[in-house]
Structure formats: C-alpha cells, structure tokens
C-alpha positions as CSV (number, residue, x, y, z in Angstrom):
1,X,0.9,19.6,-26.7
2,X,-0.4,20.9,-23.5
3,X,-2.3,17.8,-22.8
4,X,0.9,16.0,-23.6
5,X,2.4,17.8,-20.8
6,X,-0.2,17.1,-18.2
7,X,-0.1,13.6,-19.1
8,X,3.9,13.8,-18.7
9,X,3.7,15.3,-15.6
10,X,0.7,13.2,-14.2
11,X,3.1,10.4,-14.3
12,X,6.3,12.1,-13.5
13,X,4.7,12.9,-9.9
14,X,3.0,9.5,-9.7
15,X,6.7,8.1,-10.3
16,X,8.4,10.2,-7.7
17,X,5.7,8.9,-4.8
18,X,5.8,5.5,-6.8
19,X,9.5,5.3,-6.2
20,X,9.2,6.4,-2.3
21,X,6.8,3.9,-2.2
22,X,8.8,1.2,-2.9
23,X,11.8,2.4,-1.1
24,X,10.1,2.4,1.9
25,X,8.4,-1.2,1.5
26,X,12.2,-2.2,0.6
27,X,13.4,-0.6,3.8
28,X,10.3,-2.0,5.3
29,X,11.0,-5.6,4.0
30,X,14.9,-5.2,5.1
31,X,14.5,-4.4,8.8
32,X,11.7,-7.1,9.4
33,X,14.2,-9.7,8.1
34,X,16.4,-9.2,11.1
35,X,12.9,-8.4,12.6
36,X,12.1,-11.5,12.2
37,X,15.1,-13.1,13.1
38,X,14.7,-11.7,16.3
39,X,10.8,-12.1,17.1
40,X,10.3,-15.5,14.8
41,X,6.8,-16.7,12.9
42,X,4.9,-16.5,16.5
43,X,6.0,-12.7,17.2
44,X,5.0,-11.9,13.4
45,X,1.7,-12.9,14.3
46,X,1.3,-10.7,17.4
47,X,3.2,-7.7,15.3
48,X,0.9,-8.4,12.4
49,X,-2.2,-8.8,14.8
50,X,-1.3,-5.1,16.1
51,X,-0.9,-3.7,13.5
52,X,-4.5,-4.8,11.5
53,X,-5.6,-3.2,14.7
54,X,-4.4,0.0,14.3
55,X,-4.8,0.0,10.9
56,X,-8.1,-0.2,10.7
57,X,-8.5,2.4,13.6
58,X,-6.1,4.5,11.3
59,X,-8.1,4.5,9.0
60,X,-11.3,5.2,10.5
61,X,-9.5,8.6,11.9
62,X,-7.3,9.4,9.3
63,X,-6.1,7.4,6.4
64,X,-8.8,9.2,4.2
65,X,-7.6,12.3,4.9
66,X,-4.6,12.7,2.3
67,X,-7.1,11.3,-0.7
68,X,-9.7,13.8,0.5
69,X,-7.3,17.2,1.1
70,X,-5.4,16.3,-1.8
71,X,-8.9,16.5,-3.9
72,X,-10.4,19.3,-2.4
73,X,-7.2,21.6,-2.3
74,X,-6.5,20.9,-6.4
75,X,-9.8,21.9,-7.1
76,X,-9.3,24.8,-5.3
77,X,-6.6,26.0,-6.8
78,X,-7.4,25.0,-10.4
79,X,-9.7,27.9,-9.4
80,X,-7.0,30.3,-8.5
81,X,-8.2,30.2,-5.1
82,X,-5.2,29.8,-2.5
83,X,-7.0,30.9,0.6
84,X,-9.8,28.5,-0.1
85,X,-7.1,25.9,-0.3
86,X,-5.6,27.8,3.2
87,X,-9.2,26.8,4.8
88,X,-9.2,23.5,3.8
89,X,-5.9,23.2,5.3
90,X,-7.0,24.9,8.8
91,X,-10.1,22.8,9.0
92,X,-8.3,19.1,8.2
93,X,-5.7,19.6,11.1
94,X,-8.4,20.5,13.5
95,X,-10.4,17.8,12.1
96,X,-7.1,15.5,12.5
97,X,-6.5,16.2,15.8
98,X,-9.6,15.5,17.5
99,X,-10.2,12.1,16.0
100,X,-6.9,11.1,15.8
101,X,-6.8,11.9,19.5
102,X,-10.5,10.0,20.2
103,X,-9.5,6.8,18.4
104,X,-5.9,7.1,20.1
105,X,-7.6,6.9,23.9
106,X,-10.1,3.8,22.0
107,X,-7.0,1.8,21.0
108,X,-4.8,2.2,24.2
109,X,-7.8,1.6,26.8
110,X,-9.7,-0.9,24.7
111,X,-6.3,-3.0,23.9
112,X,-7.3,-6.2,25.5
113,X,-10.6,-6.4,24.2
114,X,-9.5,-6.3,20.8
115,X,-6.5,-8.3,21.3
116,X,-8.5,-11.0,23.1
117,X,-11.2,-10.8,20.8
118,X,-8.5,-11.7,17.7
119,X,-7.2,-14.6,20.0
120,X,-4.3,-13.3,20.5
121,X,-4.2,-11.4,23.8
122,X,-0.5,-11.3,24.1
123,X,-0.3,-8.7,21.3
124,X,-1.6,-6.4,23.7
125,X,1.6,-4.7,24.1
126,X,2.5,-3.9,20.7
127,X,-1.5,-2.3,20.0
128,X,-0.5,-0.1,23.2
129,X,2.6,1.0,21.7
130,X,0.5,2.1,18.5
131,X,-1.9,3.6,19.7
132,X,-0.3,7.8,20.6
133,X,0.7,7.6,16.6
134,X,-2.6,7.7,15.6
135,X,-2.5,11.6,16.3
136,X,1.0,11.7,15.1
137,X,-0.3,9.9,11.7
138,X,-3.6,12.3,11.0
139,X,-1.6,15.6,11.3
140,X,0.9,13.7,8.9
141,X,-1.5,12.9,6.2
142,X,-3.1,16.4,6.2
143,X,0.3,17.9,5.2
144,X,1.1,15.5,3.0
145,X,-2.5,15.9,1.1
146,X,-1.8,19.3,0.9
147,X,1.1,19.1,-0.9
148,X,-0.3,16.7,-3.3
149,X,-2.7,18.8,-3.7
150,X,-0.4,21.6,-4.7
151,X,0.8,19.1,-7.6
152,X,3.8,18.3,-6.0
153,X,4.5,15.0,-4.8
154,X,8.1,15.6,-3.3
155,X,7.8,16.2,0.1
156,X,5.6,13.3,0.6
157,X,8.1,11.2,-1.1
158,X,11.1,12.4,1.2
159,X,9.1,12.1,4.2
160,X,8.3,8.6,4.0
161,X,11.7,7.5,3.4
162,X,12.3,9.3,6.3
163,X,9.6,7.7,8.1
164,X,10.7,4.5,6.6
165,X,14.9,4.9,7.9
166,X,13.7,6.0,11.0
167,X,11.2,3.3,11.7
168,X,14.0,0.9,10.8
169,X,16.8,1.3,13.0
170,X,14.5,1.7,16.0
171,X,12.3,-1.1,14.8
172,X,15.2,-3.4,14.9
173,X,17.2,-2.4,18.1
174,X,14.1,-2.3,20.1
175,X,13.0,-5.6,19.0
176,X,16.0,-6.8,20.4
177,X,16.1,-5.3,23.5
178,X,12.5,-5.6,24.2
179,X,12.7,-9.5,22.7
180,X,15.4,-9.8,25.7
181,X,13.5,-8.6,28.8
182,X,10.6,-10.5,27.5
183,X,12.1,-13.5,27.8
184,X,13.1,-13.1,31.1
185,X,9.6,-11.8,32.6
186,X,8.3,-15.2,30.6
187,X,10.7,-17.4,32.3
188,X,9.5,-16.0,36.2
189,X,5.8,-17.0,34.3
190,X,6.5,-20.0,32.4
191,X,6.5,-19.0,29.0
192,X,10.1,-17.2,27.9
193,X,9.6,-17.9,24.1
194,X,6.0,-16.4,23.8
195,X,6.4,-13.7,26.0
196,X,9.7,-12.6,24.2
197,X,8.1,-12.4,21.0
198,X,5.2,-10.4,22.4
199,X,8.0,-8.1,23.6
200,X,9.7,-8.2,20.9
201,X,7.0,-7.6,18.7
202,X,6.0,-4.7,21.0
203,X,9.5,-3.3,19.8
204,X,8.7,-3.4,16.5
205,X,6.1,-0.7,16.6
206,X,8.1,1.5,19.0
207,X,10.0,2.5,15.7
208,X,6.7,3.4,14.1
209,X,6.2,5.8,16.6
210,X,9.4,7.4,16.2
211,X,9.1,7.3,12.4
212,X,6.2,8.9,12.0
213,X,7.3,11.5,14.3
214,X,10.8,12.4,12.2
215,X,8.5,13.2,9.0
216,X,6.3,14.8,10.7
217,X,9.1,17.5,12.0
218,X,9.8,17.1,8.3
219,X,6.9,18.2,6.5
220,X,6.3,21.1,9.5
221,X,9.7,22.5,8.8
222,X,9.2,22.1,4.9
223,X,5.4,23.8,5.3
224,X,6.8,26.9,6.9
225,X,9.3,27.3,4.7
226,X,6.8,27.2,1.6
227,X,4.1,29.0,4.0
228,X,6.3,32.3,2.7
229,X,5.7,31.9,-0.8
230,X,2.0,30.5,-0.2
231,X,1.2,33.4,1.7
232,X,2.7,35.9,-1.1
233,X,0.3,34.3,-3.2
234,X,-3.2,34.8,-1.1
235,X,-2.3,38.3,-0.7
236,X,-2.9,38.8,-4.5
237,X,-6.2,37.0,-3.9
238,X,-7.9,40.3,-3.1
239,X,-11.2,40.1,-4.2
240,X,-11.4,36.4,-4.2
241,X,-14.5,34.9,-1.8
242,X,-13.5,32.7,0.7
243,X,-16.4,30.1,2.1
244,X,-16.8,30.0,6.0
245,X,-14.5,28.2,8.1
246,X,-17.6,25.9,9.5
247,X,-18.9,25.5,5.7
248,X,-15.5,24.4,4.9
249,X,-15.5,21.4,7.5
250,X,-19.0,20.7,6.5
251,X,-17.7,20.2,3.0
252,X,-14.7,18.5,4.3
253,X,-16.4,15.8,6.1
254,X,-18.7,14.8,3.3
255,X,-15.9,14.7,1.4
256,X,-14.0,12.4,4.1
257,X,-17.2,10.1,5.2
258,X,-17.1,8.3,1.7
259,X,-13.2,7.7,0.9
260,X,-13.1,6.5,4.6
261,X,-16.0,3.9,4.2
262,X,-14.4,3.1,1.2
263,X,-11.0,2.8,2.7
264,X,-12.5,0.9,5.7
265,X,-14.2,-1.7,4.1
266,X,-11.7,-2.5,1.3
267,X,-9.1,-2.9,3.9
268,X,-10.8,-4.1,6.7
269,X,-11.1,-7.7,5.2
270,X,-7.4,-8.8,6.6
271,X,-8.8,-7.9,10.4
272,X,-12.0,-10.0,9.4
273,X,-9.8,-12.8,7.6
274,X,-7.6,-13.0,10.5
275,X,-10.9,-13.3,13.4
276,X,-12.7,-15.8,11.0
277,X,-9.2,-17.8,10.4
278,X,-8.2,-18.4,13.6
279,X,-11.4,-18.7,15.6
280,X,-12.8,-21.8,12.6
281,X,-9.3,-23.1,12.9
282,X,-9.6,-23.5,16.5
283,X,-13.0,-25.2,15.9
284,X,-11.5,-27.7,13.8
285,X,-8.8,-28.9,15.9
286,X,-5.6,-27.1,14.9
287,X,-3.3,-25.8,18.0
288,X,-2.8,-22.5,19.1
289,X,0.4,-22.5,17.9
290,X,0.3,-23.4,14.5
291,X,-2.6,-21.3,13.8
292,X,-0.1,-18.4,15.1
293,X,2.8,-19.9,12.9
294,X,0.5,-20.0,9.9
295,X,-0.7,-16.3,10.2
296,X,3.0,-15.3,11.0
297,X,4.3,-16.2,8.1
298,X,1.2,-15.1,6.3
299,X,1.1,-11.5,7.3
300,X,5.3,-11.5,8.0
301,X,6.5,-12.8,4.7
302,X,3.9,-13.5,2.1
303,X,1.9,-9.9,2.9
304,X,5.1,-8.1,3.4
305,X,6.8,-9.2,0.1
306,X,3.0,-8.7,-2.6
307,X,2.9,-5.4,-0.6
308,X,6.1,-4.2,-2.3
309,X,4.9,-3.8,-6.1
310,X,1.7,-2.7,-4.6
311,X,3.0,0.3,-3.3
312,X,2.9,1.1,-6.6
313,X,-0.8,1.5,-7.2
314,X,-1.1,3.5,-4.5
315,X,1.4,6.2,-5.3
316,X,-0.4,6.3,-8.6
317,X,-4.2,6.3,-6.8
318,X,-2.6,9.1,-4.4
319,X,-1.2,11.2,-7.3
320,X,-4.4,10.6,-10.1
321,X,-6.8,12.0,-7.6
322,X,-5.6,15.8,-7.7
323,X,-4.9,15.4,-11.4
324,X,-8.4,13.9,-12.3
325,X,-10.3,15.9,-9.7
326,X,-8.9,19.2,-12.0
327,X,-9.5,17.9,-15.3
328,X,-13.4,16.9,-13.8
329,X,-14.0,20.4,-12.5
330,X,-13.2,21.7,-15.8
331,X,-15.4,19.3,-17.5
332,X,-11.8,17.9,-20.1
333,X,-13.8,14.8,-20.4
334,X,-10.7,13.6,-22.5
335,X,-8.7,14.8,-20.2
336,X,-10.2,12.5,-17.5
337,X,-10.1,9.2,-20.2
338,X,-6.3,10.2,-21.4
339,X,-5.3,10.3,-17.6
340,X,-7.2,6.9,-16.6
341,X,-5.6,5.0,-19.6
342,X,-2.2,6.3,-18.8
343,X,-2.7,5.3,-14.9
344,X,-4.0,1.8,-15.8
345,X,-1.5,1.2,-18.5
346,X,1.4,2.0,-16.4
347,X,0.2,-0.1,-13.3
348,X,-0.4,-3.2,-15.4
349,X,3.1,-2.7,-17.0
350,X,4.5,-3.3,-13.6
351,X,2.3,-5.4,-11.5
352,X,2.2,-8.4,-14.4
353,X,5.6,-9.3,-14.8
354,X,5.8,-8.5,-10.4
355,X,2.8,-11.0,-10.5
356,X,4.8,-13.9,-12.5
357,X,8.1,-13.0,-11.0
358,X,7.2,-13.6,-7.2
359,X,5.7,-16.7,-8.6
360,X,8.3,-18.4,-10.4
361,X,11.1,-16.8,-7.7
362,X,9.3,-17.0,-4.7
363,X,11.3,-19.9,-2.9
364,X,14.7,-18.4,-3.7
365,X,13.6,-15.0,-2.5
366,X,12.5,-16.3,1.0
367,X,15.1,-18.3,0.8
368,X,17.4,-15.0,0.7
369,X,15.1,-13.0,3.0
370,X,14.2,-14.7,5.6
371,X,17.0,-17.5,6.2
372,X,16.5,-17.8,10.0
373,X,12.6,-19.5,9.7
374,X,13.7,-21.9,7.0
375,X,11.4,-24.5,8.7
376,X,8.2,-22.8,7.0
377,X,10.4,-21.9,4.1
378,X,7.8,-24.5,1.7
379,X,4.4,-23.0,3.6
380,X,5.6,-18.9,2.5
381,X,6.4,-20.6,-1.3
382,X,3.3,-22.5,-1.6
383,X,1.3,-19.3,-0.4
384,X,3.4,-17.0,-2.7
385,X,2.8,-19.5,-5.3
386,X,-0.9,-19.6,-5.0
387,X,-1.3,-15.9,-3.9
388,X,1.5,-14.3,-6.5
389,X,-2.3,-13.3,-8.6
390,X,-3.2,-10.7,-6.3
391,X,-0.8,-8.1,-7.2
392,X,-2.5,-7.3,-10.1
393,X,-6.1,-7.6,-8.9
394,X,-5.2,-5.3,-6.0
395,X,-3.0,-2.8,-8.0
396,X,-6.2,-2.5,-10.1
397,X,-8.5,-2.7,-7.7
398,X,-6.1,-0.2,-5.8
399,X,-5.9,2.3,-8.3
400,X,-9.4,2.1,-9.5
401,X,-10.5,3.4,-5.7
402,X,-8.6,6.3,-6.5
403,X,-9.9,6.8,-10.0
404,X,-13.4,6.8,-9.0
405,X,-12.6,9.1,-6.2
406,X,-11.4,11.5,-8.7
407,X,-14.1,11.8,-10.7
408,X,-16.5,12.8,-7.7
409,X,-18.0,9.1,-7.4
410,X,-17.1,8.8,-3.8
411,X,-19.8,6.8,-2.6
412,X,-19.3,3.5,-5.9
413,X,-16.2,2.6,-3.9
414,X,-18.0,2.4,-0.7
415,X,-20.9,0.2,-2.6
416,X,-18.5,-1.8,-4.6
417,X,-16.2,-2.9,-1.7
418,X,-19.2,-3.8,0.6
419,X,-20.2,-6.3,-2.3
420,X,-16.9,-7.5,-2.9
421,X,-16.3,-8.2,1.2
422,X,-19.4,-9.8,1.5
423,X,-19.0,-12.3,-1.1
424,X,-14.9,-12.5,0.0
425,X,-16.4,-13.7,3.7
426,X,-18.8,-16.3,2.0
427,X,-15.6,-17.6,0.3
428,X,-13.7,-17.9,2.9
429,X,-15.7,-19.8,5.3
430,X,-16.6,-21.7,2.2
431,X,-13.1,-23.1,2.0
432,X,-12.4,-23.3,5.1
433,X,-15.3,-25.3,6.0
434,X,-15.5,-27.2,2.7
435,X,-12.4,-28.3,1.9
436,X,-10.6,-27.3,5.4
437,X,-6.9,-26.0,3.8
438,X,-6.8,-23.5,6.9
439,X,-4.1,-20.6,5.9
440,X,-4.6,-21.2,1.7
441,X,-7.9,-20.7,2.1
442,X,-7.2,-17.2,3.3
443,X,-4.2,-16.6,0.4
444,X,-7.6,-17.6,-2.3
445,X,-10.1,-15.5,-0.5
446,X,-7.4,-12.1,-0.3
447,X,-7.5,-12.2,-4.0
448,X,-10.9,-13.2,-5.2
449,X,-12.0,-9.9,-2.8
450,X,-9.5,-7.8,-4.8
451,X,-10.8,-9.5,-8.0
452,X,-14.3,-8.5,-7.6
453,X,-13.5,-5.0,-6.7
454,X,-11.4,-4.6,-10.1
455,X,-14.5,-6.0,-11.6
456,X,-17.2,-3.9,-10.5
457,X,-14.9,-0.5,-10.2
458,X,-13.9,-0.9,-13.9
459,X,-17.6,-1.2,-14.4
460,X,-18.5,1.9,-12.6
461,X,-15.3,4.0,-14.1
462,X,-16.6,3.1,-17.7
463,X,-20.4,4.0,-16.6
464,X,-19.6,7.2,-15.3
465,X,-16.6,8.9,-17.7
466,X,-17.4,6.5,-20.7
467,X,-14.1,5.5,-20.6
468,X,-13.7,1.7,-22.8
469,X,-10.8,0.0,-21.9
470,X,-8.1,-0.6,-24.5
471,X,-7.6,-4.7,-24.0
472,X,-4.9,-5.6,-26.1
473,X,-2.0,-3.4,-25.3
474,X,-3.1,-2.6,-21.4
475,X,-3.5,-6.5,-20.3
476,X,-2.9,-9.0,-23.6
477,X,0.7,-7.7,-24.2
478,X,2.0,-7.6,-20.5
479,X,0.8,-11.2,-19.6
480,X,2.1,-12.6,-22.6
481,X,5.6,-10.8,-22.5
482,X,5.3,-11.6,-18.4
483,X,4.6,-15.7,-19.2
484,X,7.8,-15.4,-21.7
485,X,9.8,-13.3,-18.3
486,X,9.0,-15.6,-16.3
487,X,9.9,-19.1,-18.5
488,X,13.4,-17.7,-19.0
489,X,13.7,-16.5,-15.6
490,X,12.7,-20.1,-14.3
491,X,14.9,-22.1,-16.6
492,X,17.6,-19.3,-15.3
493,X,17.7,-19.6,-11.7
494,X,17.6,-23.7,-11.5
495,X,19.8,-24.0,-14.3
496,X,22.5,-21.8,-12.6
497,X,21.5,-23.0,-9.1
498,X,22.2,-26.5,-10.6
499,X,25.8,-25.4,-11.6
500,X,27.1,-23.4,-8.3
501,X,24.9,-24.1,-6.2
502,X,24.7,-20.6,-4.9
503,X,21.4,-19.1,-4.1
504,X,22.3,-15.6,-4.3
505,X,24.4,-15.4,-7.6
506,X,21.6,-17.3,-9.3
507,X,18.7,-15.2,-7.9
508,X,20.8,-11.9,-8.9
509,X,21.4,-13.0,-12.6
510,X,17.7,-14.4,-13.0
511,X,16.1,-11.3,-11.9
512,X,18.6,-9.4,-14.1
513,X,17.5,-11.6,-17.1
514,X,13.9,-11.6,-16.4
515,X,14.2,-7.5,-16.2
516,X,15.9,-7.6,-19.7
517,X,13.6,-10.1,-21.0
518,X,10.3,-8.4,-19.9
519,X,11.4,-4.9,-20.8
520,X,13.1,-6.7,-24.8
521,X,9.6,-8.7,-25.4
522,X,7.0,-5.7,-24.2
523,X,9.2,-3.6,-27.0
524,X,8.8,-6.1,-29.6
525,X,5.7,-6.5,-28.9
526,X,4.8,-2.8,-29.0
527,X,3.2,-3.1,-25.9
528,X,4.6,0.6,-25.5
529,X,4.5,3.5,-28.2
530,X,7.4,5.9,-28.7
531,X,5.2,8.4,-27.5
532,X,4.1,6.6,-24.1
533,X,7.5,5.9,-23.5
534,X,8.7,9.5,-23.6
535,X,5.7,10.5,-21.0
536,X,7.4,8.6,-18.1
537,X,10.3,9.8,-16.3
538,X,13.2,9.7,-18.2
539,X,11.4,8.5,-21.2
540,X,13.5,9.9,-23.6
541,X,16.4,8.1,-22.4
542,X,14.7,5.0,-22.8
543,X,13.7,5.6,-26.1
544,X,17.0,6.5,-26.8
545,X,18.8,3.4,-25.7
546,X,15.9,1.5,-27.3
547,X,16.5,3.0,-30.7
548,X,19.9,2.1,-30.7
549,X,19.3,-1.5,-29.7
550,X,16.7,-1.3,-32.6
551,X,13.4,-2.4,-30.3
552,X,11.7,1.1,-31.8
C-alpha cells in the first residue's frame, strides 16, 4: 500500500510540473506565432542562433543545478536532516551567483565572436540581450531544485507559467517595436529587412529577461514564506550533525560537474548542427539567405512545435530524480524498478501517439500556426514529416538522463552522450556531403543522436538496477493503438477538409477524434491496468468514466 502511494504520488508531482511544462511551451508556441509574424523565417534564425548560444552557456553555469539540488536535498531529508538540506541550499546560491555572473560577462563581451563564428553576426544583439539572465536563471533553478527536492513540485510549476505569461507579452511587443527601429537604422545602411529582423529578434529575448525575473520574485517571496515553517523544523534538529559549509560545496560540485557534462553534451549538438549546417552549406553553393530561411523555420517552427510533448519528459526526468535518489539511498531496489517502469510507461503513453499525430497533422497545424510564412509552409511539413520520430527517442532519451542521474550513475550520461554526439556529427556530414539534402539532413541526424542515447542509457539503467524492460505493454501497445489514432485521424481531417473546406473546424474535430481514438484502442487493448490508471492524477475518475463506457 505504501509503495502504492509513493508510486501515486511519484506521478502526481511529475504531472503537476508535466502540465506547467506544456503550458508554457503552449504559451511559448502562441507568442512566437505573432513573433514570427513580426520578425519572419530570417529573424527566427538570428532568435534561434541567440538562443543555442545562451543555452549552452546556460547550461554550462546553471542548467544542472536544479537536477543536482533537487538530488542532494531529498537525500538529505529522507535522512531527517533539514539543516543539511539548509547548507546545500546556502552553498548552490553562492555557487549560482559567481558562475552565473562569469559566464554572463563571457556572453555579453564575447557576443561577436560567437555570433560571427555561427555565421550569423547580426544576431549579435539578441545574445547581448541574453546575456544579464544568466544570473537571473542560476538563482532561479537553485530555488526551484530545492523545492523539488522537498517533494513538491508546485512552486516550480507556478513559476514557469509565470515566467512563460511574462515572457510573452514582452516578447511580442518588443519585437514589434524593436522590428520597427530596425528597419529604419537598416534603411540609412542598406539593409531594412535584415536589420529589422535582427531587432526584432533582439526583442524577442528582452521578454526572457523580464520573465525570468517575475518568477524569480516568485519563488523568493514563496521561500520566505515557507522559510518559517522550514526553520521550525531545523530547530528540532538538535543533535543532528551538520557537514561543513566548504565540505558541502565540495560535495556539491562533484555532484554538479557530471549532470552538467551530461547536460552539455546532450544538448550541445543543435549549436554544433547549426555551425556544421551552415558553414558546409556555404561550401556547397547555397545563399546566405536560404541557408538562414532553412534554419528559421527549422529551429522557429519544426523545433518549437516537437518541443511541446517533450516538455513532458523533462517534468518527469526533473521529478524522478528526488523520488529515485530516496528509494537508492535506502537501498528499495524495487522501489527504484517500480518507479522507472512507471516513469517510462507514462512517457511512452504520451510521446507515441504525439509522435504520429504531428506526423499525420503536421501541414494543417502550420498551417493554423504560422499563416503569415505560408511560402515555407511545404519545407516545415516535409521536416515535421521526416522528423515527427524524435519525440519519442528524445522523451526516452530525456528521461533516461534523469533516471540514471537518480540512481547515482552521474558520470554513464556523460559517457553515453559523448558516443552518441560523436557518431550524430559523423552522420551529419555524411548526409550532407553524401547525398547533399542541406536542412533534412540535420531533421535525420537530431533524431538518430537521440536514438542512440535511448539505446545505450536503457542499456546502462538495466546494468546498473537490473531493471528488464516490460516490451509489450510499454512500446507494442502504444505504437499499434498510435498507427490506428493516426489512420482515423488522417482519413478525418482530409475527409472533412474536402467537405468545408475549413482548416480550422477540420483540424479541431480530427484532433478530438484522434484523442478519443488513442485513449478507446489503448483500453481495449489493455495497454493500461485498472490499477495504473488509478496512480495518475485523477485516475479514479478515469476509471470511472471508463467503466461505464465498458473499456475496463
């Protein structure tokens, strides 16, 4: 019963930062339509040129940082040890500060050369923008591990939609205005349309700035306010040892070097696709300025849309860790097994039928989203189309990260995504030398690298707990039930676009019958047990409704 529970609750938390997730890529995906409106395919490419930038500088300062407080601060107080977990805390802000700060002065001086180095120099202005968040951003993720690490996932949630309304509205009106007094500073040098866009992009990350400072203000007042009853609870910690403050950041860092060379490698591959990409396609003959189309709509529609289901493995990464890292300390091997099936079973019930719905909807949903670049409306379909495949792998491989971090194996993710990048850039200059089809060739090589990773991570999860994947109900069930989704929901949408002609009514009632179809055919198939069902959030409702409808 008590395992039950954790189980329950494993997910229920995993759902909560799940769902923020994917309200803020949905907000996210809403303002860069009129984003992109604004800015066009050529300012996506110097937004999206920025922002690999900064996100790999991110997370070389920072981005390991919730992962790694989250871990250490649930295995602290699966101990009972509160001021231990009060260390940890003190120790990660100072430790956020001073690189956040470092790689902050890196970013805004060295601009140019990494701007020019990417060739694209005019994206110099957005990467400027960026770079005073990258301090904002490290004291952010420390509070938010922290409170993951408490076992609560709620203030993390909240602060991202935050983060994600805030980032919105600015995003959007400073695009415009920015957009505007580009143009006219391009038309004294001869260039209105590019150096609008750069503007415009530049816009773009102003609200990033501004978002990330409204949760932060967030999470500060919300940490004082808990502080009260945190503080209540040390003081009963009498006789309880607390380690050195210096000790603590010792332990700290060797906790942080591994997830971050993890984290760096797995995600550095889209700064590396995009230098490779556009310096061979220069080589080979293609203009400037459809090599910057082509990685526009890459990174600003097709990246921007497979991010969205994505999410979802990360919320579920970010909430296992705590949750495995206490069951590990206490040596539940069972405990670790139960919580990795339940983790992998839930992200493959989501990201297969996301996987074949993007697919077989892709045109109508660019179509709907992104109705003022209808010129490359066939290039973001075909790329969807080819590409739809790596939602699963990088849910997997996604989640699998987190696993392995979990379980104390922080250095396999490290080894496993240095493997899996290597072989990634053999591929990709492969095909692009090989067979020269420039922007695909990219789309191919994104999801072989997540690919391998699922491969050798599963490998390494099932050396090291002896967990054996379940195959039949974890992967068999949800591709067949997602290959029936997606034949209805194809025969759907053209039939009723044949009829009225109406993009939007016939997208609407497609995705409504592929939802109905998926969750009727993964029933029937028992693809999910009663007793599964009632572990997610408001599983007994849905087992409920499903007994009445007689699919239990």
């Amino acid at each position: 019963m008590g395992s039950s529970k954790k189980d329950s609750n494993f997910l229920v938390q995993g759902s909560i930062l799940a769902a923020a997730s994917i309200i803020s890529r949905i907000i996210g995906l809403v303002y860069r339509l009129p984003m992109t409106d604004i800015i066009g395919d050529t300012g996506n490419n110097y937004y999206s040129c920025a922002f690999e930038i900064y996100n790999i500088m991110l997370i070389i300062s920072s981005y390991s940082l919730p992962l790694a407080v989250s871990k250490l601060v649930s295995a602290a107080m699966a101990k009972k040890r509160s001021k231990q977990a009060y260390q940890i805390l003190k120790g990660s802000l100072l430790f956020a500060i001073l690189a956040g700060a470092a790689v902050a002065l890196i970013v805004y001086f060295g601009a140019e050369f990494f701007t020019s180095a990417l060739q694209t120099p005019l994206s110099v202005f957005a990467l400027k923008i960026l770079a005073p968040v990258l301090i904002v951003v490290a004291i952010l993720g420390v509070l938010r591990g922290f409170f993951q690490g408490l076992g609560t996932m709620m203030p993390s949630a909240v602060s991202q939609i935050i983060e994600q309304i805030v980032n919105a509205i600015v995003s959007v009106w400073a695009a415009y205005v920015l957009f505007q007094y580009g143009s006219k500073i391009g038309e004294v040098l001869g260039d209105p349309e590019k150096y609008g866009a750069a503007y415009g992009a530049a816009g773009g990350t102003l609200g990033t700035n501004l978002g990330a400072v409204s949760a932060l203000l967030f999470l500060l007042f919300v940490f004082f306010v808990y502080m009260r009853v945190f503080k209540r609870r040390m003081k009963k910690e009498r006789n309880v040892q607390v380690d050195g403050f210096w000790y603590t950041m010792h332990i700290l860092i060797i906790t942080i070097i591994p997830v971050l060379l993890s984290s760096t490698i797995y995600n550095i591959s889209g700064i590396i696709d995009q230098g490779l990409f556009k310096n061979i396609a220069v080589l080979q003959g293609y203009s400037v300025d459809q090599i910057d189309v082509w990685w526009g709509v890459f990174s600003g529609k097709y990246k921007v849309l497979i991010n969205v289901p994505i999410s979802i493995a990360s919320a579920m990464a970010a909430s296992s860790v705590p949750a495995l890292s206490a069951s590990y300390s206490a040596g539940d091997q069972d405990g670790v097994c139960r919580q990795i099936n339940a983790a992998i079973r839930f992200i493959m019930v989501i990201a297969m039928p996301c996987c074949v719905g993007l697919a077989v909807l892709a045109k109508p949903i660019f179509m709907l989203l992104f109705p003022g670049t209808m010129e490359t409306l066939d290039l973001a379909t075909s790329m969807m189309v080819v590409g739809a495949i790596a939602v699963v792998f990088y849910s997997i491989s996604t989640l699998s990260n987190g696993l392995l971090q979990g379980i104390d194996r922080l250095k396999v993710p490290v080894k496993n995504a240095a493997i899996a990048l290597v072989a990634h850039v053999i591929v990709l200059i492969g095909l692009m030398l090989f067979f020269r089809i420039n922007i695909y060739a990219v789309v191919i090589a994104n999801a072989f690298f997540a690919f391998l990773v699922c491969v050798l991570n599963s490998i390494s999860i099932a050396r090291h707990t002896g967990y054996r994947q379940e195959i039949k109900k974890t992967f068999i069930i949800p591709i067949i039930c997602s290959g029936i989704m997606g034949v209805i929901t194809y025969f759907a949408y053209n039939g009723l676009y044949t009829l009225y002609k109406n993009n939007i009514i016939s997208l609407v009632i497609a995705f409504l019958l592929a939802v109905v179809a998926y969750a009727i055919t993964l029933l029937l198939f028992k693809g999910l047990s009663e007793s599964e069902i009632r572990r997610f959030p408001k599983g007994y409702l849905i087992v409920k409704i499903a007994k009445k409808l007689h699919l239990l």
